[in-house]
N, C-alpha and C positions, 0 to 999 in steps of 0.2 A: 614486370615480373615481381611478385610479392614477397617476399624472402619467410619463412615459416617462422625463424628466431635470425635474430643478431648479435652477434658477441663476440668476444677473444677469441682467437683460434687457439686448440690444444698443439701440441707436438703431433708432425705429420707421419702417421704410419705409412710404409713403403706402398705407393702406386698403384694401382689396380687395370690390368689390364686385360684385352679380351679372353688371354690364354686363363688371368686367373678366374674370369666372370663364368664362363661359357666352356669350360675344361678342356682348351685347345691346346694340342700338342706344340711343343717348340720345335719339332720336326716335321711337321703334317698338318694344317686344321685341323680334318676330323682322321686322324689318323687310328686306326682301330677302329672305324666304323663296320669296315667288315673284313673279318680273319679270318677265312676258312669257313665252311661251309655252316648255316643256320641250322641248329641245333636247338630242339623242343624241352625247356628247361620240367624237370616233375611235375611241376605245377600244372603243367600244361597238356600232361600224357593222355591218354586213353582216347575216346569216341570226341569226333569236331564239335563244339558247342553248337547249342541252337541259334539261329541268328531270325530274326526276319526276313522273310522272302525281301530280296531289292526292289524297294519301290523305281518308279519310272525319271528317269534323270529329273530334277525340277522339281520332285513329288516330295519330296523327305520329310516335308513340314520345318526346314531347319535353314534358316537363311544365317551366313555369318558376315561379320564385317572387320576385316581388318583395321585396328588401331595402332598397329606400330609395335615393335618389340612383340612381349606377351598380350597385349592387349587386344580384344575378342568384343565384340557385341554380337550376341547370340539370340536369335526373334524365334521363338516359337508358335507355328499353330495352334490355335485354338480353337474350333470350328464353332460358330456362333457367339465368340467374343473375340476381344483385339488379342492380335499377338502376346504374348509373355515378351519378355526384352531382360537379360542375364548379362553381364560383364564379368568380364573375366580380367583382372589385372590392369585397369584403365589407366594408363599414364598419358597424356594428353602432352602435360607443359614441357617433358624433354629440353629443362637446362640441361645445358652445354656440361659434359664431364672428360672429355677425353679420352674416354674406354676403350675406344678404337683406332688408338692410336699406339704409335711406337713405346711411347712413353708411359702411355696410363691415366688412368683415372685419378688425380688427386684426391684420397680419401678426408681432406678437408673442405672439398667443393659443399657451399654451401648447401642446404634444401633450399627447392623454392615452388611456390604455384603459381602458374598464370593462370587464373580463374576465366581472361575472356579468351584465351586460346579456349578454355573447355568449355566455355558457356558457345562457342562458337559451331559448334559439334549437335548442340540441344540431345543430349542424350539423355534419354531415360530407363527407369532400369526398376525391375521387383525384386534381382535379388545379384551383388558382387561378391566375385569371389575370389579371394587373395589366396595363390597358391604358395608365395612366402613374403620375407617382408623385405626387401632390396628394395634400394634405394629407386630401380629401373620398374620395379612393382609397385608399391604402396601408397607413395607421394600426394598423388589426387584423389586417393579414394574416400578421407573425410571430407571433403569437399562435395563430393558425386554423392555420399551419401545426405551429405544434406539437401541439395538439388534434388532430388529422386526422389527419397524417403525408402530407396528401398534397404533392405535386410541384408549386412555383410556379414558372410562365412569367414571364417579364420582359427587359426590356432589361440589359444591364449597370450603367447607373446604377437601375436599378430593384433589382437585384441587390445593389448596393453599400450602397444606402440600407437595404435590409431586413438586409441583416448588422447593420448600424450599428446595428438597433435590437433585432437579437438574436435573427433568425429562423435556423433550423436551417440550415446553411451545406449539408449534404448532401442537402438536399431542393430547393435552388433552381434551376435550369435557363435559364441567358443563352440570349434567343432575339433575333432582330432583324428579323423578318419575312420571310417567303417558306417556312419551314417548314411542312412539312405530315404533322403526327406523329400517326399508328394504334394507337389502344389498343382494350382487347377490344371489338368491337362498338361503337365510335364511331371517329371521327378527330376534329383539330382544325387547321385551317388559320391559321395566323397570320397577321396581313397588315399591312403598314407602313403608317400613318396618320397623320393631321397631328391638333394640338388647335388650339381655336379661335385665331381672330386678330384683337384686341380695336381700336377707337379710329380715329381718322383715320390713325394710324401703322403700323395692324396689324400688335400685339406680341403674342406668348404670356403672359401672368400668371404670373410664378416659372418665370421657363426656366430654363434651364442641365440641365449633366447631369453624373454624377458617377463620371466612368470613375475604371480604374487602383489600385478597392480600396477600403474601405468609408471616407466621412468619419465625422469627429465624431460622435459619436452625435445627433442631429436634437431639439430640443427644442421648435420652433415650429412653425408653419405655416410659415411662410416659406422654415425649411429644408430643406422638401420640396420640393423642384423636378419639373419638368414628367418630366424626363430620358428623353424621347422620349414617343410615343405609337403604342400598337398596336390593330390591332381583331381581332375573333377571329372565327371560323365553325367552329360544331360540327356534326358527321352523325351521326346516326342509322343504323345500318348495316343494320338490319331492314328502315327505310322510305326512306333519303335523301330522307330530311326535314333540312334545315340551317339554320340561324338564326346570324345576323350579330350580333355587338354591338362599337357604337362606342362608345368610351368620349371621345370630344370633338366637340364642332357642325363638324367639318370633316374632311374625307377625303383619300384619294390616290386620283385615279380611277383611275390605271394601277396599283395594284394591286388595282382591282377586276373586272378584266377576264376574263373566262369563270367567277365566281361564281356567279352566277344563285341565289340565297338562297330558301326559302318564307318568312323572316321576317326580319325586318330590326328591330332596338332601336333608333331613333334617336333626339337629344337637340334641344329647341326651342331656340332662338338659332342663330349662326351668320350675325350679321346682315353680316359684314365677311366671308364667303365669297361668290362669286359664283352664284350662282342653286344656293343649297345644297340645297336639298330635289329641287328639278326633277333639277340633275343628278347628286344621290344617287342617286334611285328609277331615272335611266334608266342609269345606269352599272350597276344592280344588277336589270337587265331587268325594274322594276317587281315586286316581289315580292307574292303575295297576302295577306303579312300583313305590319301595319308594329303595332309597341306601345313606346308613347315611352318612354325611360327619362329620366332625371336633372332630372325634372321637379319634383318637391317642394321644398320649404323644409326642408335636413336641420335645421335648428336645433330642430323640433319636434318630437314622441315617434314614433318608429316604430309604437310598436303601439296608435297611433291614426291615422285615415285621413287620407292626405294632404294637404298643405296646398303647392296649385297657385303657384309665383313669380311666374308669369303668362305665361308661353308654350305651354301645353297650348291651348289654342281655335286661336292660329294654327300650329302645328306641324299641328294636325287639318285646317284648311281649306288649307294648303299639302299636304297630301298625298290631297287629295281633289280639288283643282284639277291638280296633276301624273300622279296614279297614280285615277283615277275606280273600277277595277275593285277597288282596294286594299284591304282590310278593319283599317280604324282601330280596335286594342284597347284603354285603357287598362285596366292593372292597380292596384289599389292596395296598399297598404303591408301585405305578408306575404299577398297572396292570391295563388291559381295560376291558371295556363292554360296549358290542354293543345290546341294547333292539331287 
């Protein structure tokens, strides 16, 4: 394991744990996932969006692959060329943080990358995209982007962090939401979104953000901050087949308005958002496929099958008490599905 920097430790801010990472109730996981009957936020009023006719199971043009946490490799069709290949959140090296535990994360766990755990994966990619910057998100992505060469999306402090830690300045791309950028035979809609909001006080975990130029080079967890959060939608252009992924238990509904998704990645917790699941799926016209992401314990091996925190059971019965017609996937750790 390669340590990113080395040096003194500062003073240790208090622990971090799955209730504050993942907005899990101290009563409940996903407590609040569903209150009373799903209810169709303004946004979402009037005649059902268009959607593309359902291609035939197999047919979507959209194969994914689980990487663990948020982590997504996304292959699109191309019909007379090779697949496109999109990362979404790539953390491969999953140092040991203790997040899932009784005690927490020590927000002075060093950063670090294992370069041949990732080189071990041979992934490649035309375009990553970082839906915030946590330490459980961003870590490997200077790295993937220099292996790859492909094009990273991000916020500006998303931007600024990854210079800091030495990713290719000419390949990075500040995006802030509302973008909606066409490459051969897919597109990818960006879209502004919130990350969870933890406690009686409902606070982000490591906010802030890091305009105005690259900080210090980042040597914790801690100094990774949130520094906004985005969700992505990729198409398929042969089928408009599209698939969503949030990379936090909470959303913006008004930018999810004339979406209409065939898949949607959504994450369990989210207990301090208001009827999170309900009025996810209807703001997103109830999509026919939902497959949980950032549901495992990353503290344990990737390429062994995952080990649930404990919000997969209710994320499933929340989404089958909201969306009945929905088809609940999970995938586990480096296998595919193709809708």
């Amino acid at each position: 394991m390669r340590p990113l920097f080395r040096g003194a430790r500062s003073a240790r801010p208090p622990a971090l744990s799955r209730r504050g990472l993942l907005g899990v109730s101290a009563t409940g996981l996903t407590t609040g996932l569903v209150t009373g009957a799903a209810v169709r936020p303004a946004a979402a009023t009037g005649p059902a969006r268009a959607r593309p006719a359902r291609t035939e199971p197999g047919r979507s043009g959209i194969r994914l692959r689980w990487l663990g946490n948020n982590g997504w490799e996304i292959r699109v069709a191309r019909p007379g060329s090779r697949p496109a290949t999109v990362l979404v959140d790539p953390w491969l090296t999953r140092f040991r943080t203790g997040t899932y535990t009784e005690e927490g994360a020590d927000p002075a766990t060093e950063l670090s990358v294992r370069e041949d755990v990732i080189d071990r994966h041979r992934l490649r990619a035309d375009q990553i995209l970082v839906t915030h910057g946590h330490y459980d998100h961003l870590p490997d992505v200077p790295y993937l982007a220099g292996t790859t060469g492909a094009t990273v999306l991000g916020t500006e402090s998303h931007v600024n962090m990854l210079l800091a830690l030495g990713a290719p300045e000419e390949q990075l791309s500040v995006v802030s939401g509302g973008e909606y950028l066409r490459f051969a035979g897919y597109s990818v809609r960006v879209l502004r979104s919130l990350h969870s909001m933890t406690g009686e006080r409902a606070r982000v975990p490591f906010p802030g953000t890091r305009p105005g130029g690259p900080p210090p080079r980042p040597r914790t967890i801690a100094d990774l901050v949130e520094g906004g959060t985005l969700a992505y939608a990729v198409t398929c252009h042969a089928t408009g087949f599209t698939a969503v992924n949030f990379g936090g238990s909470n959303f913006s509904a008004a930018d999810l308005d004339g979406l209409a998704p065939d898949l949607a990645m959504i994450q369990p917790g989210g207990a301090s958002v208001h009827e999170y699941v309900p009025r996810l799926l209807s703001c997103l016209d109830h999509p026919p496929h939902v497959v949980p992401t950032h549901w495992d314990d990353f503290d344990e091996p990737l390429d062994e099958p995952a080990v649930d925190w404990g919000g997969l059971a209710d994320l499933r019965e929340a989404v089958a008490a909201a969306s009945p017609d929905t088809r609940f996937t999970v995938v586990d750790h480096l296998e595919t599905f193709t809708p």
